[in-house]
Structure formats: C-alpha cells, structure tokens
C-alpha positions as CSV (number, residue, x, y, z in Angstrom):
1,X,94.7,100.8,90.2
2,X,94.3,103.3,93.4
3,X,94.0,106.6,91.8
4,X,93.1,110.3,93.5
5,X,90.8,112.4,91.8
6,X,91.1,116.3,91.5
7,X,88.4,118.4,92.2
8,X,87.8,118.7,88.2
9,X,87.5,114.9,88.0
10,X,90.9,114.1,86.5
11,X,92.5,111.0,88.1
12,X,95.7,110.1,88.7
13,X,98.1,107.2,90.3
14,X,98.0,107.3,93.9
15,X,102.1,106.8,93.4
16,X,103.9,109.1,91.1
17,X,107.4,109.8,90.4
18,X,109.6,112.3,92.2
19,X,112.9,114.1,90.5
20,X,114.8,115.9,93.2
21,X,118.5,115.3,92.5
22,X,117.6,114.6,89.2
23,X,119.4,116.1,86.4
24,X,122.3,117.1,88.7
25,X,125.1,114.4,87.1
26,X,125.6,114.1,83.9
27,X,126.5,110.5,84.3
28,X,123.4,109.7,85.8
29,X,120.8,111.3,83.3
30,X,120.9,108.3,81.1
31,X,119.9,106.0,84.0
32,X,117.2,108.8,85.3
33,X,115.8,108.9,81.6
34,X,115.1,104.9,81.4
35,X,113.7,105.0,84.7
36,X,110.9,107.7,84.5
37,X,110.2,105.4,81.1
38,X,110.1,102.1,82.9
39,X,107.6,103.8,85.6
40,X,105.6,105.8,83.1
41,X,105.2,101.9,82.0
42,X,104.4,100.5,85.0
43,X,101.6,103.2,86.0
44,X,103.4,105.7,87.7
45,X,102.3,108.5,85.3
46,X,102.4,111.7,87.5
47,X,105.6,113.4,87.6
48,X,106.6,116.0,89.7
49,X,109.4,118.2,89.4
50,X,110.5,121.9,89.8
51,X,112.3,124.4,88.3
52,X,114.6,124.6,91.5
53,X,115.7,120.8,90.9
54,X,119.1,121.2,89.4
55,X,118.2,124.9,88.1
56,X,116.2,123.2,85.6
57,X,118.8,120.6,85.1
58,X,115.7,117.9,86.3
59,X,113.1,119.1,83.9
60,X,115.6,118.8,81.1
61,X,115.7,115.3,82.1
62,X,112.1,115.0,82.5
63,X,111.0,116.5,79.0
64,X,114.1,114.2,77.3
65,X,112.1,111.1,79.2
66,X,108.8,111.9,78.1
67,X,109.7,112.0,74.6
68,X,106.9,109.9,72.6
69,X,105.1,110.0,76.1
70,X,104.0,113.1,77.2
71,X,100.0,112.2,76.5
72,X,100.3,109.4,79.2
73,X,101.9,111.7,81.8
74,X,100.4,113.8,84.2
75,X,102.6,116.3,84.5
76,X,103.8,118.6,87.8
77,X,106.3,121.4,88.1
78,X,106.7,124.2,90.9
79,X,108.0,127.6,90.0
80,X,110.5,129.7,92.5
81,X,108.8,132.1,94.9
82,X,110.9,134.3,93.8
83,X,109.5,134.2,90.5
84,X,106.1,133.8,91.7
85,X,105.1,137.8,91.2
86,X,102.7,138.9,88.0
87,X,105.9,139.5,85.7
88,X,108.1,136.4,87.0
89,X,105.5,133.4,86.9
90,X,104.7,133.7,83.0
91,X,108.7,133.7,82.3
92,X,109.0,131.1,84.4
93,X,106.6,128.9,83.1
94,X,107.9,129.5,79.6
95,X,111.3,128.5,80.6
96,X,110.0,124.9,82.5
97,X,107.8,124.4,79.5
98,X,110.8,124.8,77.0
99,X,113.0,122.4,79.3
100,X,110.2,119.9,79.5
101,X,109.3,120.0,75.6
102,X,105.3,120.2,76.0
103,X,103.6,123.6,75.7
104,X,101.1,122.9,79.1
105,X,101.6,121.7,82.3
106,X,98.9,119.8,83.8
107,X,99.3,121.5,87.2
108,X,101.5,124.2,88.2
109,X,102.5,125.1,91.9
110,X,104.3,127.7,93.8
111,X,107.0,126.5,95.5
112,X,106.5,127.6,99.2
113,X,105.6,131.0,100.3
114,X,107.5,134.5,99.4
115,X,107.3,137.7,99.4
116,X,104.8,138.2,96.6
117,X,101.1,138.6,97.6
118,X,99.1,135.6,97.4
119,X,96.4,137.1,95.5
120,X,99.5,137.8,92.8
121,X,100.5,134.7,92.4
122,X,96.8,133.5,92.3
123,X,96.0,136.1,89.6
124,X,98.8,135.4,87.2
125,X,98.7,131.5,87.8
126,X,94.5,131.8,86.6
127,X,96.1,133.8,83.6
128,X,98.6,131.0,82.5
129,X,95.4,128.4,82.9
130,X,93.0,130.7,81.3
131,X,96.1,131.2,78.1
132,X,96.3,127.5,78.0
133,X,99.5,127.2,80.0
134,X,98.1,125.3,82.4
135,X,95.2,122.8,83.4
136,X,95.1,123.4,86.9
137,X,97.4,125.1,89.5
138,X,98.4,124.8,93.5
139,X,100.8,125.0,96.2
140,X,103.7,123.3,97.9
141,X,104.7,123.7,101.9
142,X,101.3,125.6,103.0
143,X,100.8,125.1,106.6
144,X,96.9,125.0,107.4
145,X,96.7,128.6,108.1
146,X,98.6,129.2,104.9
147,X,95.7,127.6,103.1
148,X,92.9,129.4,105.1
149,X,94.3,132.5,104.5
150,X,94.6,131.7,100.6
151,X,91.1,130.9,100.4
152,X,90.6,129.6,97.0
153,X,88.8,126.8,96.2
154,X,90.9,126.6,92.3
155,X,93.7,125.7,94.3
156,X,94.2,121.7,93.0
157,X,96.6,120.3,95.6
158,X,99.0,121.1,98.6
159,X,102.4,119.2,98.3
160,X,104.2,118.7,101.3
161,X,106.5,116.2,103.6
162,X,105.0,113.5,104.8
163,X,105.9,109.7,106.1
164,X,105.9,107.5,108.3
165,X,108.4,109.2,110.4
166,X,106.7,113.0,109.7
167,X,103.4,112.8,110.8
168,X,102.7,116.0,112.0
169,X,100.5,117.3,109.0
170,X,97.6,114.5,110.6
171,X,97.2,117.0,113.8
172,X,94.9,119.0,111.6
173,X,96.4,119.6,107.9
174,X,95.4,116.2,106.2
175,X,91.9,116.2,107.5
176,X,91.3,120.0,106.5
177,X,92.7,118.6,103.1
178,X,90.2,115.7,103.3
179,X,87.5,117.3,104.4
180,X,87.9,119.9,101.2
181,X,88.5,117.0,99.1
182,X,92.0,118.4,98.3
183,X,94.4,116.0,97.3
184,X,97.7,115.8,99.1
185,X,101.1,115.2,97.6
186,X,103.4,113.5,99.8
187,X,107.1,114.1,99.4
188,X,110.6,112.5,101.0
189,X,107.4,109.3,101.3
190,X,109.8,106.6,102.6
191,X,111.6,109.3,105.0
192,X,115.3,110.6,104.5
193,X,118.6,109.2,104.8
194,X,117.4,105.6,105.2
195,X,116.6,105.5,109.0
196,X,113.3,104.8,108.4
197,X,113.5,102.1,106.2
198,X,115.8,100.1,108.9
199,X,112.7,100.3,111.5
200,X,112.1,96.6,112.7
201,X,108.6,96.8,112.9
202,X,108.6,97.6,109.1
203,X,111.1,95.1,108.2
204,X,108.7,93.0,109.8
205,X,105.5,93.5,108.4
206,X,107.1,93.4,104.9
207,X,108.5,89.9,106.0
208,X,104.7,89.0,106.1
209,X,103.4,90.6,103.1
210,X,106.5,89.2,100.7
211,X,107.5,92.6,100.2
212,X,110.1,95.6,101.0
213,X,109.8,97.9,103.6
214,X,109.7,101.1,100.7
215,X,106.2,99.0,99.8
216,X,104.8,98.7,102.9
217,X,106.1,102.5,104.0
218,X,104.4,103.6,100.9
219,X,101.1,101.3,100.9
220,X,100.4,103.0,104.2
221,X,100.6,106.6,103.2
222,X,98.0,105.8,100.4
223,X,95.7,104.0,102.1
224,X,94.4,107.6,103.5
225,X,92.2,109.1,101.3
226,X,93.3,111.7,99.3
227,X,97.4,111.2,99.5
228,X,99.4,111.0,96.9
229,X,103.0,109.6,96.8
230,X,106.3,111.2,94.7
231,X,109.2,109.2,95.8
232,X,112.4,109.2,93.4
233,X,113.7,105.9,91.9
234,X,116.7,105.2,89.7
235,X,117.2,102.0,90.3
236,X,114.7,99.7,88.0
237,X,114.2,97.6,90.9
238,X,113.0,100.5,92.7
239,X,110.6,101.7,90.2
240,X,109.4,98.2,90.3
241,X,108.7,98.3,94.2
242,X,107.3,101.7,93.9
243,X,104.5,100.4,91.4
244,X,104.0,97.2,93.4
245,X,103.0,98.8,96.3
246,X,99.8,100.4,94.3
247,X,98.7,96.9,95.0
248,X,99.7,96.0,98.8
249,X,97.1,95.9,101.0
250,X,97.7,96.6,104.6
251,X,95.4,94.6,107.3
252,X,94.2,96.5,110.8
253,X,97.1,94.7,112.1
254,X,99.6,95.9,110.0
255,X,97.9,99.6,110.4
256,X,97.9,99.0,114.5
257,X,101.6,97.9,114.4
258,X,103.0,101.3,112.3
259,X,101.0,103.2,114.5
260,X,102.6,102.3,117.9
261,X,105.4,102.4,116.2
262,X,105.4,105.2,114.9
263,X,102.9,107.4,116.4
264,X,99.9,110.3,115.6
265,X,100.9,113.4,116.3
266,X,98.9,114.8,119.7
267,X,99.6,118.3,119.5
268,X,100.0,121.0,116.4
269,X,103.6,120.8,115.1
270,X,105.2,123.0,112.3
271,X,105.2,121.9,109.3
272,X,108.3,120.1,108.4
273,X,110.3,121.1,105.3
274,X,112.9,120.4,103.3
C-alpha cells in the first residue's frame, strides 16, 4: 500500500478519510457511520476531523464509527484557534476526546492561525503529548512563512488545500515540506463543487486507466512524496474509488497531460483556504 511516514516513523495510508459536513444531518449519520467502517476496511485508516465540523456534531459521528475500531485508526482532530491559548486547548481536547470515545488522539492540530501566541499553543499542545493526550501534534492552513516563523521541528504535519485545480502550495510550500520531510495533508483533494472532476483531459486519462476521474485526481496528488489525501465519501461506491486509487499508477504521459492542463504555479500565490 503507499503509506507516508511521520518523522517518528509511524506510517500511515497515503489516502485517508475526510468528515467536513459530517455529523450535520441527522438523517445522514447512519450512512456516514457505515462508510468510515467500510473505508477503515478497505485501508483508509487515517481520519481527520475537527472540532469546528458540525460543532462537534462530526466527531460524535467519528467516535460512534470507530466503535470496536479505534486500534486500526489513525486518528486526526483540529482544535479552534480560538481555543488554541494555554487554558482553552486542554478543554478542548477533553471535549473532542469525549465526542470521539478514545482517551488520545494520535495527532492534534490547530486549526489556522489566531490570536494566541504560537509559542502558547506550542507549549500547551507538548503538555497534552507529554500527559498522554496526544502522540504527536501540528498545524492546518500555515503559509511557508507561517511555518518558518513557528520553527519547531515537533511539529508532525501541515494540512492544507490542495488539488489539481489549487496548485499554488508547489511555488515553494510543498518542497519546504519535502525537503523537511514533513508530511502534507491535502484537503478539498478532488477540488470543490465538481468543476474539476468534469475536466476532459481527466475524463480522459481515466477512460485509459479503467478508472474515475476522483482516482486519477487523487492518484496524482499522492504520487508526490510526502502528500497525504482526506477526501470525504458517503457513498460506498465512493469509498471504494477512494481506496482504489492507492493502487493507480500514473505514466509520464498521464503526469505530462494534467500538467498542461492544469498548470504549476510560476509565481508565489496565497495560500488558498476554505
């Protein structure tokens, strides 16, 4: 399987499972349940959610999924900046570990950047690792110089937009990340609002490969070193795809083809965010 490794050695699917929206229809919640079950079965055991998803309303959904499974899952959660001060983080924590029925996260990051110092939230977050709150801890919508300026090498992973249609980060984010050997979490993977997966040239490399163009959007983002993948599936068939495409190869041709269609960035862009 194509697996990322942390800086401590732990590895992890290079495709996980995303939960924003999650949680936020009753209605839904038993069809998100079975299908964070059906990818925890199909390899897809990192999970990444946040206490902002649903006000909690997505981690409830999380912790009722990993019931009988939570040592197969590597599990992700983001507290609020707002909560991200030397008081706030430890309630905060307490609160996603309650929703999500397990008594340690396996990393913890702040959300994006608030008002609290960085060298608070740094502080408290090696307090919750060093009380066995947490295994590892990092940070979500950090620009380049957001990094540099937090300095610290315990920081486990950066989470932040990235696709096929958001390249941006590739000016000079991703390859400060690679060159630290920082793993990358890429959310909104296959883009937003479908545009993206409509593109022809997609469509038509998928045509070759006997495959979706989800897969193939996906298969690219993790053939770079270092990236990991979150997109959200509640749809079985979805989960399905999103597991295939640990296993879809992409040829120089393919890789050519996305490129001029979709082009590298040539100039420093802010970071995009959602």
């Amino acid at each position: 399987m194509n697996t990322v490794v942390f800086a401590d050695g732990t590895a992890v699917p290079a495709i996980g499972q995303g939960t924003w929206r999650m949680g936020e229809d009753s209605f839904q919640r038993k069809r998100e349940i079975a299908a964070l079950r059906e990818g925890i079965e199909r390899g897809l055991t990192l999970i990444d959610t946040a206490e902002m998803y649903a006000e909690g309303g997505s981690e409830e959904v999380v912790g009722e999924a990993l019931t009988g499974l939570r040592d197969q899952v590597f599990l992700v959660s983001k507290v609020y900046p707002h909560n991200a001060s030397r008081r706030g983080i430890p309630e905060a924590c307490e609160r996603s570990l309650r929703r999500l029925g397990t008594d340690c996260l396996d990393l913890y990051l702040l959300h994006w950047r608030g008002q609290y110092p960085l060298e608070e939230t740094v502080e408290t977050f090696e307090r919750l690792r060093e009380a066995g709150k947490i295994k590892r801890w990092g940070v979500s919508n950090f620009d380049l110089d957001d990094l540099q300026e937090l300095n610290e090498p315990a920081c486990a992973t950066n989470q932040v937009q990235y696709s096929l249609e958001e390249r941006g980060i590739e000016w000079d984010l991703l390859p400060w990340c690679q060159e630290e050997r920082m793993p990358l979490m890429a959310y909104c993977p296959v883009g937003q609002g479908g545009k993206l997966l409509r593109h022809r040239v997609l469509g038509e490399i998928a045509g070759r490969h006997d495959a979706t163009s989800a897969r193939v959007a996906l298969a690219w983002l993790i053939h770079q070193p270092g990236v990991i993948a979150i997109p959200k599936a509640v749809e079985p068939l979805h989960v399905r795809d999103n597991a295939a495409a640990l296993q879809l190869r992409l040829t120089p041709e393919d890789l050519e083809a996305l490129d001029a269609a979709f082009p590298p960035p040539t100039r420093k862009r802010h970071l995009a965010v959602v």
